[in-house]
C-alpha positions in Angstrom: 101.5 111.2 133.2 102.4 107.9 131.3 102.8 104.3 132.0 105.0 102.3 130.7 106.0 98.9 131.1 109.8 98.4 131.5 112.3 95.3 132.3 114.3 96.3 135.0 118.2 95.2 134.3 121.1 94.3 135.9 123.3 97.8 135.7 126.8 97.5 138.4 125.7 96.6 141.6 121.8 98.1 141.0 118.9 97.6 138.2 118.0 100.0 135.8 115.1 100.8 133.4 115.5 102.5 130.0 112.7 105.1 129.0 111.5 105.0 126.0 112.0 107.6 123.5 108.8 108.1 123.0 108.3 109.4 126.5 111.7 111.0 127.0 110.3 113.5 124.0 106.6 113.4 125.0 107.3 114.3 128.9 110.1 116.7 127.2 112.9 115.1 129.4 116.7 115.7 129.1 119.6 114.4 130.3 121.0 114.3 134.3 117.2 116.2 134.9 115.3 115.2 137.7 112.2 112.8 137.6 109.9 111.1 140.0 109.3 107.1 139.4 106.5 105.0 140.8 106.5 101.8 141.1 103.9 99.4 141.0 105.4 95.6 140.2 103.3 93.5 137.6 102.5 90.6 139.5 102.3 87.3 137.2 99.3 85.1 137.4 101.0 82.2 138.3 102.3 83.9 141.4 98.6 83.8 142.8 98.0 79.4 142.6 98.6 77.9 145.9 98.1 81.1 147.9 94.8 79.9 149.3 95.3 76.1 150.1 92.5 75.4 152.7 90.1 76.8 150.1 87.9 74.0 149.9 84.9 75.9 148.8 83.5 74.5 145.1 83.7 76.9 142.4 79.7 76.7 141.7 79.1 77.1 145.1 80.8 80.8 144.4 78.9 81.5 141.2 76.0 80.7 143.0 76.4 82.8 146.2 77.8 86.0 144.1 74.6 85.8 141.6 72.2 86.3 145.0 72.6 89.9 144.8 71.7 90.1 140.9 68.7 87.8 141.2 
């Protein structure tokens, strides 16, 4: 099994992905065969600020608290 990053496009009314040919002759797929997709969405860093707003905790008071284990 591969991954492989892919853009999902505008295609009619749906999206759709091109594979690579790299993987299309790897996998050893043809044409109108059956395949199973997963998908698993790459989430972009900047999605993540701002999810946690009442965090008021200090960043050193973290460090410190994680390195009490290690100590």
């Amino acid at each position: 099994m591969n991954d492989v990053e892919c853009v999902a496009r505008k295609w009619g009314n749906s999206l759709g992905i091109i594979i690579p040919k790299d993987i299309v002759t790897e996998e050893n797929l043809a044409e109108n065969e059956k395949i199973v997709v997963t998908f698993k969405k790459k989430h972009k860093a900047k999605e993540f600020f701002g999810m946690l707003p009442d965090w008021k905790q200090p960043t050193s008071e973290l460090k410190h608290e994680m390195k009490k284990g290690w100590e």
